[in-house]
N, CA, C, O and CB atoms as a CASP TS submission, in Angstrom:
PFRMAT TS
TARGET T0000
AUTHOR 0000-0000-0000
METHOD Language model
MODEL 1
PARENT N/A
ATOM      1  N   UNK     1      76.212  95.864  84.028  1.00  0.00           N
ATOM      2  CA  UNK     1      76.411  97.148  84.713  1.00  0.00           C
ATOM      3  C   UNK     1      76.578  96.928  86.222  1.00  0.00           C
ATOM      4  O   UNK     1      77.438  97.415  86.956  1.00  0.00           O
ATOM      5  CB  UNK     1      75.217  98.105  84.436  1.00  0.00           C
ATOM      6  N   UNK     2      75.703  96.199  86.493  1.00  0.00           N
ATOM      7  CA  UNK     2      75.679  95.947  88.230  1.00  0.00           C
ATOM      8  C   UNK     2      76.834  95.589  88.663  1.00  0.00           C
ATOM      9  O   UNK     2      77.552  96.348  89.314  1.00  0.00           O
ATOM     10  CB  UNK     2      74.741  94.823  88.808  1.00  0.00           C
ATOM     11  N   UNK     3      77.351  93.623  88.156  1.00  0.00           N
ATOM     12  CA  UNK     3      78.606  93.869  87.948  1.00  0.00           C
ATOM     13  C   UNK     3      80.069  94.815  88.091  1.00  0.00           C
ATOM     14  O   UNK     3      81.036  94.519  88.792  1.00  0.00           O
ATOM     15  CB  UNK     3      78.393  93.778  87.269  1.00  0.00           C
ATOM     16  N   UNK     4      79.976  95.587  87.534  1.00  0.00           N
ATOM     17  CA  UNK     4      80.727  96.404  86.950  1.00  0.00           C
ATOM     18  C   UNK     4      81.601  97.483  88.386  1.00  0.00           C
ATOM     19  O   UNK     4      82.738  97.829  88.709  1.00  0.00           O
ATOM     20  CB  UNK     4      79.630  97.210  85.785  1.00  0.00           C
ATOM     21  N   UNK     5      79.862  97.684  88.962  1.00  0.00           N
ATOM     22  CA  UNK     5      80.161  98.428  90.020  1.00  0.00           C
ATOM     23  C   UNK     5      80.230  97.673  91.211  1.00  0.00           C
ATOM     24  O   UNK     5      80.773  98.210  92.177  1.00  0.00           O
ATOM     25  CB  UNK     5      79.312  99.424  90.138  1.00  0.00           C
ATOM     26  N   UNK     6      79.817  96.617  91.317  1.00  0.00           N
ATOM     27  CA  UNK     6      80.676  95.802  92.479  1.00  0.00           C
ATOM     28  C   UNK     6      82.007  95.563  92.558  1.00  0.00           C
ATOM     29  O   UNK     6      82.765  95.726  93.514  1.00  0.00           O
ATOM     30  CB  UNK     6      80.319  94.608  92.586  1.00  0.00           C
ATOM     31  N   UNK     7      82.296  95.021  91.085  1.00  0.00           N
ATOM     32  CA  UNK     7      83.700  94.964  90.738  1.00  0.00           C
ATOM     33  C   UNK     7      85.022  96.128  91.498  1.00  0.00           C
ATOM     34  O   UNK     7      86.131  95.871  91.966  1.00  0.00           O
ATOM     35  CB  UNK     7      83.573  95.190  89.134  1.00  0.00           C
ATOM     36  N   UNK     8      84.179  97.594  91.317  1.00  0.00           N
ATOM     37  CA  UNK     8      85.116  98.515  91.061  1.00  0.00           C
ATOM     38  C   UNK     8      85.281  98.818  92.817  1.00  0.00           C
ATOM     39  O   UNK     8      86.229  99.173  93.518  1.00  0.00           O
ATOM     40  CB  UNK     8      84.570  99.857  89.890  1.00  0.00           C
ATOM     41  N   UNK     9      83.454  98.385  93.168  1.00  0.00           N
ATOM     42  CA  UNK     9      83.362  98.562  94.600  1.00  0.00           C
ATOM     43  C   UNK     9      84.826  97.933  95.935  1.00  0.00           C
ATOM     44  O   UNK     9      85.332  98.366  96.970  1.00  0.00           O
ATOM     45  CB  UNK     9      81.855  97.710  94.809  1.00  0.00           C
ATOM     46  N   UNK    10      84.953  96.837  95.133  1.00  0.00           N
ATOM     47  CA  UNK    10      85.427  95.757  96.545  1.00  0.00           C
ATOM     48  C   UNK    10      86.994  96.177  95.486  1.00  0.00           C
ATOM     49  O   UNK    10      88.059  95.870  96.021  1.00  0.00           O
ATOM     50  CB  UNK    10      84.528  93.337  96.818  1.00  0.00           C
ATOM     51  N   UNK    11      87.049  96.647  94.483  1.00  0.00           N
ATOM     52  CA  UNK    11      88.188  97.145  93.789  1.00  0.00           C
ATOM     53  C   UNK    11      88.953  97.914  95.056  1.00  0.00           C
ATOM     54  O   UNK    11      89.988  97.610  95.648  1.00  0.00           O
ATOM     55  CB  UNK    11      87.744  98.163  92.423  1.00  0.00           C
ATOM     56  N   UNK    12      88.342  98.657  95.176  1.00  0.00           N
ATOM     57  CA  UNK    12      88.562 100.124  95.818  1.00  0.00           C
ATOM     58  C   UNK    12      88.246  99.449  98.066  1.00  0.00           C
ATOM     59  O   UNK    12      88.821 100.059  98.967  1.00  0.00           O
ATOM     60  CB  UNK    12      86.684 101.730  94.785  1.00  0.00           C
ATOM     61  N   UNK    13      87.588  98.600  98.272  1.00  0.00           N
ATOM     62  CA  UNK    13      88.163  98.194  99.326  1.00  0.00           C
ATOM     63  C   UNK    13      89.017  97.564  99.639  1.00  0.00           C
ATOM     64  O   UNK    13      89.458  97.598 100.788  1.00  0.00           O
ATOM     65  CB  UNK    13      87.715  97.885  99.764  1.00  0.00           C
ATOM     66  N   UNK    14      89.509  96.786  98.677  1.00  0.00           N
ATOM     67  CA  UNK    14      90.921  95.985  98.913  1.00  0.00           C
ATOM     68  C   UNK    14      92.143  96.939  98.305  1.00  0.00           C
ATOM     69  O   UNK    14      93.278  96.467  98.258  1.00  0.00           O
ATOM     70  CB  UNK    14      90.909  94.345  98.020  1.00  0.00           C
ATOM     71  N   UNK    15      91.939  97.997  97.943  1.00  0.00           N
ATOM     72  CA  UNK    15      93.038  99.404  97.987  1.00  0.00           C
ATOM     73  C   UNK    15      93.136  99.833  99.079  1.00  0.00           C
ATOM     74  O   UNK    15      94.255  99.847  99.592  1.00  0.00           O
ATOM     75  CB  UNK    15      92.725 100.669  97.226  1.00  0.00           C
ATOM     76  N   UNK    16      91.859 100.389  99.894  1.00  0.00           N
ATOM     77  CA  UNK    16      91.853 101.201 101.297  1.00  0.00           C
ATOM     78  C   UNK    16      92.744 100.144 102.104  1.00  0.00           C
ATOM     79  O   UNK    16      93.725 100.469 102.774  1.00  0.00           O
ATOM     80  CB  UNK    16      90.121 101.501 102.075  1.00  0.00           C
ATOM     81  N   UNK    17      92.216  98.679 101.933  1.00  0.00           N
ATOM     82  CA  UNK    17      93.001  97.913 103.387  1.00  0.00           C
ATOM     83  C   UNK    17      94.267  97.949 103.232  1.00  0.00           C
ATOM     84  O   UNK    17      95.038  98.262 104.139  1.00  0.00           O
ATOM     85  CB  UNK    17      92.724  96.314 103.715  1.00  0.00           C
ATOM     86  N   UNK    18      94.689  97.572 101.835  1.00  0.00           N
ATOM     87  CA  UNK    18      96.014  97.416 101.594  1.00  0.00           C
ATOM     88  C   UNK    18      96.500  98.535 101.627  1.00  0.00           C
ATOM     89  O   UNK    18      97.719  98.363 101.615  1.00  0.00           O
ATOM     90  CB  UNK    18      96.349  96.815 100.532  1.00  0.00           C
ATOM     91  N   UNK    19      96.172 100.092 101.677  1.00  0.00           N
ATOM     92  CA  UNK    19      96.365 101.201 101.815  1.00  0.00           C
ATOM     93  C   UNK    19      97.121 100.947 103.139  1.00  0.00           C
ATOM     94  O   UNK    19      98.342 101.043 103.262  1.00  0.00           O
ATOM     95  CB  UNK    19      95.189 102.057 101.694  1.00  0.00           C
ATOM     96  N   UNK    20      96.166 100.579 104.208  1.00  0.00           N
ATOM     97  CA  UNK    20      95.947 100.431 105.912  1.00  0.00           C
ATOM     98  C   UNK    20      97.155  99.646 106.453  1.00  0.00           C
ATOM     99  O   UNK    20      97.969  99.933 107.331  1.00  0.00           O
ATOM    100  CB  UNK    20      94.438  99.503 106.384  1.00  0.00           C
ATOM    101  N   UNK    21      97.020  98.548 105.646  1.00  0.00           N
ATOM    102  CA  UNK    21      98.226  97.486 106.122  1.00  0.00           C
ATOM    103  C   UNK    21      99.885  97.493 105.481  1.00  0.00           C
ATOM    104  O   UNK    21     100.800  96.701 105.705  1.00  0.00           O
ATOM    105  CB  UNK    21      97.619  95.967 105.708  1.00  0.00           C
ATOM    106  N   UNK    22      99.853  98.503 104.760  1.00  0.00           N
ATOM    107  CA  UNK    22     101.058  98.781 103.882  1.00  0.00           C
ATOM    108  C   UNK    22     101.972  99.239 105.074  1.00  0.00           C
ATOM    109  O   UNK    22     103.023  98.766 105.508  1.00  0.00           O
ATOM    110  CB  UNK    22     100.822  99.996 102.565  1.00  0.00           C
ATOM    111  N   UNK    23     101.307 100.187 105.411  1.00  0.00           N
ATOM    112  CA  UNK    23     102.328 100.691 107.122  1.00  0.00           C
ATOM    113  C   UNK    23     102.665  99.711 107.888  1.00  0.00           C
ATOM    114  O   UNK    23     103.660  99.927 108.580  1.00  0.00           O
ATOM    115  CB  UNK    23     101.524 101.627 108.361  1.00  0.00           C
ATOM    116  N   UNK    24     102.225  98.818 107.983  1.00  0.00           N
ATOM    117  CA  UNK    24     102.550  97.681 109.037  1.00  0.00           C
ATOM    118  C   UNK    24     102.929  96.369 108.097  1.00  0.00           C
ATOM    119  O   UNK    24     103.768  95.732 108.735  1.00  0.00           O
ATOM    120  CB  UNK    24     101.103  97.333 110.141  1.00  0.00           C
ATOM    121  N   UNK    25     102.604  95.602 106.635  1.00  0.00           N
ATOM    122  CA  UNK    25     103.256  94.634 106.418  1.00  0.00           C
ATOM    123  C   UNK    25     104.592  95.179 105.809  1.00  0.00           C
ATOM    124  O   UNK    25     104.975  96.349 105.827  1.00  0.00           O
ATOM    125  CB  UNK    25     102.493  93.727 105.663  1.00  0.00           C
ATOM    126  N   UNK    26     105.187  94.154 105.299  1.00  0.00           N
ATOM    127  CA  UNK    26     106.507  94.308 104.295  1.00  0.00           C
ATOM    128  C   UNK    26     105.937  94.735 103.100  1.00  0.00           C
ATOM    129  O   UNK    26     104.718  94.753 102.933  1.00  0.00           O
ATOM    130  CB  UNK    26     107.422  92.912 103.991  1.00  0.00           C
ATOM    131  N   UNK    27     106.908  95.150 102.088  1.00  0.00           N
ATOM    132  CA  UNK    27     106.412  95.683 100.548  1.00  0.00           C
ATOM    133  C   UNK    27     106.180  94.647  99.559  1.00  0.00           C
ATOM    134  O   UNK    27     106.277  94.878  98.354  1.00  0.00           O
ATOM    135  CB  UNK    27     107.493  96.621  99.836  1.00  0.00           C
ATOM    136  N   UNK    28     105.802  93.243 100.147  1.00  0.00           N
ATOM    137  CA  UNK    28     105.354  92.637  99.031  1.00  0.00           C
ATOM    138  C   UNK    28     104.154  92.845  98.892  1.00  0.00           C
ATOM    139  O   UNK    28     103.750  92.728  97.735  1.00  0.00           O
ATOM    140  CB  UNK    28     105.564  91.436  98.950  1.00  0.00           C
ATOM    141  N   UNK    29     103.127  93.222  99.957  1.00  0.00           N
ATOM    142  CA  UNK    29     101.591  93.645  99.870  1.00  0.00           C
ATOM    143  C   UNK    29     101.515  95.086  99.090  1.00  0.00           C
ATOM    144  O   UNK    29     100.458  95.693  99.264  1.00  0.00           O
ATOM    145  CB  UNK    29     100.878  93.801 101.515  1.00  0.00           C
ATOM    146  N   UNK    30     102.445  95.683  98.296  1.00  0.00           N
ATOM    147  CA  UNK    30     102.254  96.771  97.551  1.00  0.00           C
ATOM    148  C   UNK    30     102.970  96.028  96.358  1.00  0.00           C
ATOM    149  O   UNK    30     102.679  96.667  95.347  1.00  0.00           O
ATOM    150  CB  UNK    30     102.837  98.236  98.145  1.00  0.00           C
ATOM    151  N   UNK    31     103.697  95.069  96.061  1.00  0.00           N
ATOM    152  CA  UNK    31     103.903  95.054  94.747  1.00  0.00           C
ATOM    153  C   UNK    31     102.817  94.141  94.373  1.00  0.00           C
ATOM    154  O   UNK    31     102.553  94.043  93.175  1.00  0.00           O
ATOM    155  CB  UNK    31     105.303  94.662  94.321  1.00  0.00           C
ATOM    156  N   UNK    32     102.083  93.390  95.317  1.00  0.00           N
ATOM    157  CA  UNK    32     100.698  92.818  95.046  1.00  0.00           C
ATOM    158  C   UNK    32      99.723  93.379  94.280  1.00  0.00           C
ATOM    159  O   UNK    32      99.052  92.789  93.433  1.00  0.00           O
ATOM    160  CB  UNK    32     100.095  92.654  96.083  1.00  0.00           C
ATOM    161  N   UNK    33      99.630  94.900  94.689  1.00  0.00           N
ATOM    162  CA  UNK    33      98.661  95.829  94.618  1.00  0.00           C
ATOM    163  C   UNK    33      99.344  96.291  93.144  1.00  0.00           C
ATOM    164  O   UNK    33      98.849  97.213  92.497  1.00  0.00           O
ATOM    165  CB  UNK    33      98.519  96.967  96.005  1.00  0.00           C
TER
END
């Protein structure tokens, strides 16, 4: 369970950054995502 929600945790921060940096890199950091 703990797991689970770390997982989903750092899931969901490496969305926000790549959210962040999508405006500024090229679109291979969204077909990454």
């Amino acid at each position: 369970m703990v797991r689970a929600l770390i997982s989903t945790q750092i899931f969901f921060l490496k969305a926000s950054l790549i959210k962040k940096k999508g405006t500024r890199l090229s679109p291979h950091t969204r077909l990454a995502s």
